[in-house]
N, C-alpha and C positions, 0 to 999 in steps of 0.2 A: 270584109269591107276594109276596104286599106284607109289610110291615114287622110289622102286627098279626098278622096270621097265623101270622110265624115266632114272636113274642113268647109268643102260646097255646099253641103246641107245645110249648112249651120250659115253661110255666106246667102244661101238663097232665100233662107224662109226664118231667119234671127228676126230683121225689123218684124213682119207681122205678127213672130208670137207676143213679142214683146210689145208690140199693141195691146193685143188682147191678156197678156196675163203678166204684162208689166208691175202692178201692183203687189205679185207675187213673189215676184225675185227677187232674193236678198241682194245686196250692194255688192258683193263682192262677189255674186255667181256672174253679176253681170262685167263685170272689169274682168273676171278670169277668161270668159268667154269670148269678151271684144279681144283681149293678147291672143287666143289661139286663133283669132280669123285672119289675124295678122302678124301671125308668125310665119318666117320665111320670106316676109317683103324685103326688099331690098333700098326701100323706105326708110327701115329701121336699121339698116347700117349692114353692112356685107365685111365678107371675107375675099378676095380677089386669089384666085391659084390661077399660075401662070407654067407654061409649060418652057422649061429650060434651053429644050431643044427645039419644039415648033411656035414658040409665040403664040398658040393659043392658048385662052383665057377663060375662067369661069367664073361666075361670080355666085357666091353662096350669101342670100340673105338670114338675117339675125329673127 
């Protein structure tokens, strides 16, 4: 199971666990967890690589 895949899981069905067993999780599983759903936005500040020779560009979120 790669890397995206878990990131979706956790993107799709986070709110509802945390409906139901909010009370359960400590403070800090829940802040670790919102940073990996949102790791890689480009939200939270990017790296921009550019190509020398063709001008194209990519942009890598933080």
């Amino acid at each position: 199971m790669g890397k995206g895949i878990l990131r979706q899981i956790f993107i799709d069905h986070w709110d509802d666990f945390v409906k139901l067993y909010g009370h359960k999780i400590r403070k800090n599983v829940l802040s670790e967890v919102k940073k990996m759903m949102h790791c890689g936005s480009i939200a939270n500040g990017y790296i921009e690589y550019k190509c020398p020779d063709c001008e194209n560009s990519k942009k890598i979120g933080f």
